[in-house]
The first five atom37 places (N, CA, C, CB, O) and aatype in JSON, in Angstrom:
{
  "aatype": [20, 20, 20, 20, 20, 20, 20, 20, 20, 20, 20, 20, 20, 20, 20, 20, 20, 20, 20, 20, 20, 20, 20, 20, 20, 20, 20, 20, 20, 20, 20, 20, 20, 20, 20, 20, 20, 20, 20, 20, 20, 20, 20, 20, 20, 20, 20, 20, 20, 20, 20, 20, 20, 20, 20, 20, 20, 20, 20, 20, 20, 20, 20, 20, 20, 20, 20, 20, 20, 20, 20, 20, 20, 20, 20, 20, 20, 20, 20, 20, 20, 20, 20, 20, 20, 20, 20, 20, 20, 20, 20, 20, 20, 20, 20],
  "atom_mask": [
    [1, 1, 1, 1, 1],
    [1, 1, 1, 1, 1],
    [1, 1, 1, 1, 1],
    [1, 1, 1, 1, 1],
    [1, 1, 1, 1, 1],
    [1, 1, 1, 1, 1],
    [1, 1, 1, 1, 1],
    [1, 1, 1, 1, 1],
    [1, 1, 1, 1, 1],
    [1, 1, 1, 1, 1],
    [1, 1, 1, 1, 1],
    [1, 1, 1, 1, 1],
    [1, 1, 1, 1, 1],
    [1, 1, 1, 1, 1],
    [1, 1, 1, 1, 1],
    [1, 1, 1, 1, 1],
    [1, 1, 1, 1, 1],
    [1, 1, 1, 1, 1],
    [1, 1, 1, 1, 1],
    [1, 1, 1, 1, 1],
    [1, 1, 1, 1, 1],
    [1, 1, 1, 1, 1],
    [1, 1, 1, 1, 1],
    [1, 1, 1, 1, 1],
    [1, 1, 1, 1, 1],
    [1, 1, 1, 1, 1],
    [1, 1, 1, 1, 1],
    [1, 1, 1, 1, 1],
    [1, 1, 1, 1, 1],
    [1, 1, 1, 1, 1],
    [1, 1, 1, 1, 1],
    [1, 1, 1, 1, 1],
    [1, 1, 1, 1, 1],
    [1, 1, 1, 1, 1],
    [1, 1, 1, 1, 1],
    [1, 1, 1, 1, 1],
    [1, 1, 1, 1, 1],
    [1, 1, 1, 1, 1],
    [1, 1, 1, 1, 1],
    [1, 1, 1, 1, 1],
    [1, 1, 1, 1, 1],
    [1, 1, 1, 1, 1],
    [1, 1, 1, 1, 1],
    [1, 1, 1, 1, 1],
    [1, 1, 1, 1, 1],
    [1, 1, 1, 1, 1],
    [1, 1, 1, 1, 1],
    [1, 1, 1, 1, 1],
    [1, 1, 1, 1, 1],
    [1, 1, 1, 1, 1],
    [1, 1, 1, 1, 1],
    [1, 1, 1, 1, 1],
    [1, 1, 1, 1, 1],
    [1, 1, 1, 1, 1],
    [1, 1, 1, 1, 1],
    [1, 1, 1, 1, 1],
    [1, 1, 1, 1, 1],
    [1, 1, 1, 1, 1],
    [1, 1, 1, 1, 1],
    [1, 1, 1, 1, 1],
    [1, 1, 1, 1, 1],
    [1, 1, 1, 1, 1],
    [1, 1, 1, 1, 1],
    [1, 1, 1, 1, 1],
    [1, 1, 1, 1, 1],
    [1, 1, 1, 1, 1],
    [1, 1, 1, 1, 1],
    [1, 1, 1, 1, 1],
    [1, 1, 1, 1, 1],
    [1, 1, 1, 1, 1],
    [1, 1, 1, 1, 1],
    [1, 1, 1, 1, 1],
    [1, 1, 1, 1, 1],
    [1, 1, 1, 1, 1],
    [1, 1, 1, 1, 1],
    [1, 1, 1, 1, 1],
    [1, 1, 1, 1, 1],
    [1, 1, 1, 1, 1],
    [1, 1, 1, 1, 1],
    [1, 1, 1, 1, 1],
    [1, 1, 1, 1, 1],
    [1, 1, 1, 1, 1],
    [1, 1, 1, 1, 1],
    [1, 1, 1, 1, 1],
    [1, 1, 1, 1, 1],
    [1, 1, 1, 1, 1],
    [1, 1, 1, 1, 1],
    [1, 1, 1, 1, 1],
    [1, 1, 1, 1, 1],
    [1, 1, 1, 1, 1],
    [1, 1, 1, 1, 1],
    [1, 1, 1, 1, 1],
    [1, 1, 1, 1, 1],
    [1, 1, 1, 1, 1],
    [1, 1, 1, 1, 1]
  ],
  "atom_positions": [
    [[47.54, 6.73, 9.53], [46.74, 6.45, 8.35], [45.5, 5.62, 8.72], [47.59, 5.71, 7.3], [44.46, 5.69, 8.06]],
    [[45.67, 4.75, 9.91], [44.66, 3.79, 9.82], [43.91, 4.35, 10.71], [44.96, 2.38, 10.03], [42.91, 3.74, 11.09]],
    [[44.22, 5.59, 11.22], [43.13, 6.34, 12.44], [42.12, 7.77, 11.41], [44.52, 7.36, 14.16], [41.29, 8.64, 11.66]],
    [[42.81, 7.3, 10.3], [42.55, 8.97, 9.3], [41.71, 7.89, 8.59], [44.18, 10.12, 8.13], [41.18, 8.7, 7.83]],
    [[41.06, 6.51, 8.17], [40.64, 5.66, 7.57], [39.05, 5.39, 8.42], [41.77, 4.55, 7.48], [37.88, 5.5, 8.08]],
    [[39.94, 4.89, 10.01], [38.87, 5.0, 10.63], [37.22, 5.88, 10.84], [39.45, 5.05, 11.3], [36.0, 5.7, 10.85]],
    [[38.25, 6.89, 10.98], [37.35, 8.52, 11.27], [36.62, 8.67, 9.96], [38.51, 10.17, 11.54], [35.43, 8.98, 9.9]],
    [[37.36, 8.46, 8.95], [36.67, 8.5, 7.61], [35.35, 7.75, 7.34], [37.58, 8.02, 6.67], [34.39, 8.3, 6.8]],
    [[35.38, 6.19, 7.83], [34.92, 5.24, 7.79], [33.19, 5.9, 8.89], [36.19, 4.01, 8.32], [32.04, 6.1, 8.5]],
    [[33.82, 6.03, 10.25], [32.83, 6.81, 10.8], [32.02, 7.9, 10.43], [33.23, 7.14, 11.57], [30.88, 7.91, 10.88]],
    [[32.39, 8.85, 9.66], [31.66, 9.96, 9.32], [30.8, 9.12, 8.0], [32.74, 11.45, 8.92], [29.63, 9.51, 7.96]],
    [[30.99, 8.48, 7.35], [30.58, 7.94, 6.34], [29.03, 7.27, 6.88], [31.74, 6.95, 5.81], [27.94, 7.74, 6.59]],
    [[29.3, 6.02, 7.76], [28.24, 5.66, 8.42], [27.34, 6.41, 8.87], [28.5, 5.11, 9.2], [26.15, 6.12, 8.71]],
    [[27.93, 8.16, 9.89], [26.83, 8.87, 10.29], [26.23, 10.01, 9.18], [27.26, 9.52, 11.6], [25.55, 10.93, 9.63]],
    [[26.42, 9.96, 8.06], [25.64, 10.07, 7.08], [24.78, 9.49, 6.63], [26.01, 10.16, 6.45], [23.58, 9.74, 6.55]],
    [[25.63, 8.35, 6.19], [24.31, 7.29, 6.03], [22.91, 7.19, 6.92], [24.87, 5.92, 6.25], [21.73, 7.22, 6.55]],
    [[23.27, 7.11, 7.73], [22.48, 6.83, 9.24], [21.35, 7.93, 9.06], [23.58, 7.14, 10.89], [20.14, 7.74, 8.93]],
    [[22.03, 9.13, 9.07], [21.17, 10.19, 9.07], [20.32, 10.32, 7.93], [21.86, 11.3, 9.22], [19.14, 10.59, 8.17]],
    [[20.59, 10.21, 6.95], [19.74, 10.11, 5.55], [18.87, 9.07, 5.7], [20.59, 9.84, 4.21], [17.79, 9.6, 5.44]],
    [[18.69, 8.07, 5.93], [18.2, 6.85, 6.44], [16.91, 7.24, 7.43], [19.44, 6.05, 7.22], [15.73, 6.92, 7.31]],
    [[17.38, 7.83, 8.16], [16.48, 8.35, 9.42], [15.8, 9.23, 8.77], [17.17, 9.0, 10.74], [14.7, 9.39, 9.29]],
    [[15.99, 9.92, 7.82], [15.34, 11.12, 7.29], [14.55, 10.66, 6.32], [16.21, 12.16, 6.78], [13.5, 11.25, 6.09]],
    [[14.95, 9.43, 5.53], [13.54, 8.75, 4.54], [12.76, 8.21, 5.17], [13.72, 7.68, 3.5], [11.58, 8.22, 4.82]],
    [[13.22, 7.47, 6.43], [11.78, 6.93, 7.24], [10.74, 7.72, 7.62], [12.02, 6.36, 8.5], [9.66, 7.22, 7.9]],
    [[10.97, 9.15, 7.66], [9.92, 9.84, 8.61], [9.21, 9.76, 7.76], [10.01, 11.19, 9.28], [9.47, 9.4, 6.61]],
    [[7.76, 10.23, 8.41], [6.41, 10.34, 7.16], [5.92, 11.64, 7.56], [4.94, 9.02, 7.22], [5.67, 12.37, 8.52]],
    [[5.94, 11.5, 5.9], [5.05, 12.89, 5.78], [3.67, 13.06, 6.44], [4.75, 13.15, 4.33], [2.84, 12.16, 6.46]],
    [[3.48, 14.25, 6.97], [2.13, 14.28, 7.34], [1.13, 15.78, 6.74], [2.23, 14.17, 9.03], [1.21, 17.01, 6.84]],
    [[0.0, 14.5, 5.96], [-0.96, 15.26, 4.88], [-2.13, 15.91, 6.0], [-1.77, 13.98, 3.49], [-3.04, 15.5, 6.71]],
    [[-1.44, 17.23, 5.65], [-2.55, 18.02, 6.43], [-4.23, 17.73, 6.35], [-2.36, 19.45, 5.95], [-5.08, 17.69, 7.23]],
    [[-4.29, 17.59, 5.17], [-5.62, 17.13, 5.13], [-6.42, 15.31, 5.31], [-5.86, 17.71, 3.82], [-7.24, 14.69, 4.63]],
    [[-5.86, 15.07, 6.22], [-5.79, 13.79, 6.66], [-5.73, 13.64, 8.11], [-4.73, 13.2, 6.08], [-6.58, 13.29, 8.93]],
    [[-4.73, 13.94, 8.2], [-3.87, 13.4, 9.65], [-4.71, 13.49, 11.18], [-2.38, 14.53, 9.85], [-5.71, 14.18, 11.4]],
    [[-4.26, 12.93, 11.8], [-5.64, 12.59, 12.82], [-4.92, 13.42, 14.21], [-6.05, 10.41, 13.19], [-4.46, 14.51, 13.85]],
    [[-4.83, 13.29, 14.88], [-4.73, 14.51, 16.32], [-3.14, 14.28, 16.64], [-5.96, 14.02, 18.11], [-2.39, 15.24, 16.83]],
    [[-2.66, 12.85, 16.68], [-1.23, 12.18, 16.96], [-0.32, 12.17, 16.03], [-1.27, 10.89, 17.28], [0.82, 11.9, 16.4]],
    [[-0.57, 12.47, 14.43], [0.39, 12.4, 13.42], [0.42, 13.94, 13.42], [0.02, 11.53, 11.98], [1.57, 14.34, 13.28]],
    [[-0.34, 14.75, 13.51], [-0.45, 16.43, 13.62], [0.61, 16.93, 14.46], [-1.88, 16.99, 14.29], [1.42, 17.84, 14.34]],
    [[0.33, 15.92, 15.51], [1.6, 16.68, 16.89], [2.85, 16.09, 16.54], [1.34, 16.18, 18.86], [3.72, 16.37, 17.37]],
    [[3.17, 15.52, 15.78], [4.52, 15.16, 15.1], [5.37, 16.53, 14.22], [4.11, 13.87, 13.94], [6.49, 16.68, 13.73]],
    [[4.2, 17.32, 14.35], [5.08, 18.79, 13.33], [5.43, 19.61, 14.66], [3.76, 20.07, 11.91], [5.07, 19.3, 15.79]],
    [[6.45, 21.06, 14.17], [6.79, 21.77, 15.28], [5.86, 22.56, 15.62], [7.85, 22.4, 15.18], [5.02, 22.79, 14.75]],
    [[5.71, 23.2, 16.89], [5.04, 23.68, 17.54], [3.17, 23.27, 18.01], [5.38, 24.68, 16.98], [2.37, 23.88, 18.72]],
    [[3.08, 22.05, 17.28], [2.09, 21.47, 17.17], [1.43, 20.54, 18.66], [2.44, 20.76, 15.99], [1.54, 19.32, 18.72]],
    [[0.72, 21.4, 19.81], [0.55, 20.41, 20.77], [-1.05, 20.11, 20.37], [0.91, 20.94, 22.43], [-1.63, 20.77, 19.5]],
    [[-1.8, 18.82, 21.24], [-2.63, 18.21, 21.34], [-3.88, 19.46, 21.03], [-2.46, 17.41, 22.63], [-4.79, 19.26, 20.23]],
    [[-3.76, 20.52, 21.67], [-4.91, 21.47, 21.61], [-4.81, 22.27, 20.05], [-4.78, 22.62, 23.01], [-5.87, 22.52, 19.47]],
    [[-3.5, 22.66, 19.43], [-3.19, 23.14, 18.21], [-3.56, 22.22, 17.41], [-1.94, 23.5, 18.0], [-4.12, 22.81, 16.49]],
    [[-3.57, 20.96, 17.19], [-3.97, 19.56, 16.23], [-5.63, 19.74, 16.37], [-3.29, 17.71, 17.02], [-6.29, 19.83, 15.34]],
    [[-6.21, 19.79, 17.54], [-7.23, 20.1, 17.25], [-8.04, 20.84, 16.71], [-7.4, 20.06, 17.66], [-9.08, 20.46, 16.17]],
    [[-7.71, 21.83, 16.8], [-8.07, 23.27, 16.18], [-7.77, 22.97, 14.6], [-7.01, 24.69, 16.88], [-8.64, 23.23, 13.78]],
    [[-6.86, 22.56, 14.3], [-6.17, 22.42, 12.96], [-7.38, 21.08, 11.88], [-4.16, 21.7, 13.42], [-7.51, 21.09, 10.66]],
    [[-8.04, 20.14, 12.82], [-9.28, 19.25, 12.21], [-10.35, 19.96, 12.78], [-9.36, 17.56, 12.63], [-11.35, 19.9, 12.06]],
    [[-10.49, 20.58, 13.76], [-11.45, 21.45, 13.57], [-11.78, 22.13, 12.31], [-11.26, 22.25, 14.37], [-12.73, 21.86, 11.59]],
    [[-10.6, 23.34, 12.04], [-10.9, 24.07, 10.85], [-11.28, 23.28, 9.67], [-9.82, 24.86, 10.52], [-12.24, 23.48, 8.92]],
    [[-10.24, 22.21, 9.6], [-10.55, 21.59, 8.33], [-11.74, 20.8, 8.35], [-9.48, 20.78, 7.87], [-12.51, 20.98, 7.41]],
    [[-12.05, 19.95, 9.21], [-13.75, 19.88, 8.8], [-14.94, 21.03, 8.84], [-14.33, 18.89, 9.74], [-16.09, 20.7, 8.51]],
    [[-14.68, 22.17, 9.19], [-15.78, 23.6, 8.84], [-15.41, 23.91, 7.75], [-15.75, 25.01, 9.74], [-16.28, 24.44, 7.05]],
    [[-14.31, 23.78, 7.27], [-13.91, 24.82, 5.76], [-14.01, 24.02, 4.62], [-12.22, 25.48, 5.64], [-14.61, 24.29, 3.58]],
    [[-13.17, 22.67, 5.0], [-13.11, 21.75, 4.05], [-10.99, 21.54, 3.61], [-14.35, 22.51, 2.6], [-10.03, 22.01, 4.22]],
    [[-11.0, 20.92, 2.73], [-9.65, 19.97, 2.4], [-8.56, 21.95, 2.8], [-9.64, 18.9, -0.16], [-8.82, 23.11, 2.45]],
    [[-8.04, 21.67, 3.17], [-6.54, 22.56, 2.77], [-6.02, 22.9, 1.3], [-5.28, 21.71, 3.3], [-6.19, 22.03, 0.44]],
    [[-5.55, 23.82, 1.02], [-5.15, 23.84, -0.7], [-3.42, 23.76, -0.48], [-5.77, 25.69, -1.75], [-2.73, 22.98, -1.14]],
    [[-3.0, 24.46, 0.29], [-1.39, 24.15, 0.28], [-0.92, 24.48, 1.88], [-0.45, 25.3, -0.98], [-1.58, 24.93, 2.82]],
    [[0.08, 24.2, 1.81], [0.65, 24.75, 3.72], [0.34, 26.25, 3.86], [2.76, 24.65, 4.13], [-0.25, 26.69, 4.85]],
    [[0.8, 27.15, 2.68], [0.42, 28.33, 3.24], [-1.69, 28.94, 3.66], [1.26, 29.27, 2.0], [-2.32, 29.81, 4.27]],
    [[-1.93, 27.51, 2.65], [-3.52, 27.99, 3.27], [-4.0, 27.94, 4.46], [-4.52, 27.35, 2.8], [-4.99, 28.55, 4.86]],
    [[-2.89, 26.75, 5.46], [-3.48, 26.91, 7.0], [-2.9, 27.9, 7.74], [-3.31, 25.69, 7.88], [-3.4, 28.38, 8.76]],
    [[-1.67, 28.3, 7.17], [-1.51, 29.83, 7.59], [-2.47, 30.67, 7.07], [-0.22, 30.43, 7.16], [-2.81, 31.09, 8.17]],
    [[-3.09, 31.17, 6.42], [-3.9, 31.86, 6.06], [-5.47, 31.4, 7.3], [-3.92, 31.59, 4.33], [-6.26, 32.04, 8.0]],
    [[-5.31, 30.53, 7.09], [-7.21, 30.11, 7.68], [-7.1, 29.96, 8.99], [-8.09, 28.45, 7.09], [-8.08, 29.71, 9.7]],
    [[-5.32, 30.14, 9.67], [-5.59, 29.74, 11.24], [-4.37, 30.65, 11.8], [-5.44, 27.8, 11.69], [-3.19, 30.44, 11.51]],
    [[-4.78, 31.6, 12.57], [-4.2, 32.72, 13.12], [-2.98, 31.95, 14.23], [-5.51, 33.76, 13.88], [-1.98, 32.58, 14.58]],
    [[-3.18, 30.93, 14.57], [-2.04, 30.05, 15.22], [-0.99, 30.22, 14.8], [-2.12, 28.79, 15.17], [-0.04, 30.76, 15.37]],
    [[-1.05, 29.66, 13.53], [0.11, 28.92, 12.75], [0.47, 30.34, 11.63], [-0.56, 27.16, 11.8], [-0.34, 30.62, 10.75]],
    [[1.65, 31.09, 11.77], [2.39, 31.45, 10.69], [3.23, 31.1, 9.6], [2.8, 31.89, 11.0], [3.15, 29.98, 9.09]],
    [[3.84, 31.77, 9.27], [4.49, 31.73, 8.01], [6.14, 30.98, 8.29], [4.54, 33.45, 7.38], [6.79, 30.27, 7.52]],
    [[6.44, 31.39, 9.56], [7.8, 30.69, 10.08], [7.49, 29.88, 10.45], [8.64, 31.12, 10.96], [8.57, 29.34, 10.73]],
    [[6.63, 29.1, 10.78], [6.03, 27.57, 11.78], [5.59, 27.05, 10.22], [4.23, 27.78, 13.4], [6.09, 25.92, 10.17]],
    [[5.14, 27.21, 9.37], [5.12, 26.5, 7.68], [6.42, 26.14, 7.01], [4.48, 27.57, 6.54], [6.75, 25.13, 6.38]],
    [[7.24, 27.51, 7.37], [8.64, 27.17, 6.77], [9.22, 25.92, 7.39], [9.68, 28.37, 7.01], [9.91, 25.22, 6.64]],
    [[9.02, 25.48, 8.86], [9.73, 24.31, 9.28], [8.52, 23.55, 9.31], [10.61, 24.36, 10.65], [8.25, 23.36, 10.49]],
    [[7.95, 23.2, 8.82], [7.19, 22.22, 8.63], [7.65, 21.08, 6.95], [5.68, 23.06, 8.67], [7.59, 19.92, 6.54]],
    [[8.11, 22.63, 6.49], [8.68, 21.98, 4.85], [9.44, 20.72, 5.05], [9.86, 23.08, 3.94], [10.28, 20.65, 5.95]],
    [[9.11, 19.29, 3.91], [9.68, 18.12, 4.14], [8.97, 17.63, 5.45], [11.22, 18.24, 4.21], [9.54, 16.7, 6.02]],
    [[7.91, 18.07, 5.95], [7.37, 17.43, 7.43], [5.85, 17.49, 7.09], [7.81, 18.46, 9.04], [5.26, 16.6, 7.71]],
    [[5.05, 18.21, 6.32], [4.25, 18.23, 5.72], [3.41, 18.72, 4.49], [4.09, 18.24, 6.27], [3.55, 19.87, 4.06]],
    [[2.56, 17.83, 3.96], [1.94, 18.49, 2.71], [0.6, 18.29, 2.87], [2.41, 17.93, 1.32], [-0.07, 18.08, 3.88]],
    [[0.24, 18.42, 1.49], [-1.32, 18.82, 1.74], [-1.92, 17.97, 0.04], [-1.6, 21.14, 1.88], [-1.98, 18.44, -1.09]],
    [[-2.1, 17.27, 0.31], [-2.79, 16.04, -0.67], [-4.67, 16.52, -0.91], [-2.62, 14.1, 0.43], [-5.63, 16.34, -0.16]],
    [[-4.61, 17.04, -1.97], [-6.17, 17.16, -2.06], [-6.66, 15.61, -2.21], [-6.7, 18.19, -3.48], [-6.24, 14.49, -2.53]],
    [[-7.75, 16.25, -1.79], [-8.7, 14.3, -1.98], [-8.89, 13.77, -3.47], [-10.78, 14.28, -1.36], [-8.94, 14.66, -4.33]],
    [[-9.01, 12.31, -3.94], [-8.79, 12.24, -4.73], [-7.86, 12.61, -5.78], [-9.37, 12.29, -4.7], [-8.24, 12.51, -6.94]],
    [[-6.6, 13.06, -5.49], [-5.54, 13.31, -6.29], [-4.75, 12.33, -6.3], [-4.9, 14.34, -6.02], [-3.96, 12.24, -7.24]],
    [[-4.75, 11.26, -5.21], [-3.74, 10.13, -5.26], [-3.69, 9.21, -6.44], [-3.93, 9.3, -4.14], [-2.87, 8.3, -6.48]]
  ]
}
């Protein structure tokens, strides 16, 4: 009983833990984010972040995740899907 309490006790904590870890992360607003918070998403290296403030200073703000799929032949529709909960897209002045 007190090993079926234990284990209980443990799984409990690594929930916690994990949820915990999962409110700390920060979101990162595509239309913001600077070269080092960019490479925090998947598939995102130093040369893809660039390209990605590139576009957005020629075009202007982002309208939603699927618009940088649309405006950047890089990034698809499956590399947006895991980005969900990892980033959004804050127009200016909406805060």
């Amino acid at each position: 009983m007190k090993k079926l309490l234990a284990v209980g006790l443990i799984m409990i904590v690594a929930v916690i833990a994990t949820a915990v870890t999962s409110l700390s992360k920060e979101l990162v607003d595509l239309n913001t984010a600077d070269s080092s918070q960019l490479e925090k998403l998947y598939r995102v290296s130093p040369k893809l972040a660039s390209k990605i403030i590139m576009e957005r200073d020629r075009k202007g703000p982002f309208a939603s995740l699927m618009d940088v799929a649309d405006r950047m032949k890089e990034i698809g529709p499956k590399t947006i899907a895991k980005w969900e909960g990892m980033a959004i897209v804050i127009q200016p002045g909406a805060e």
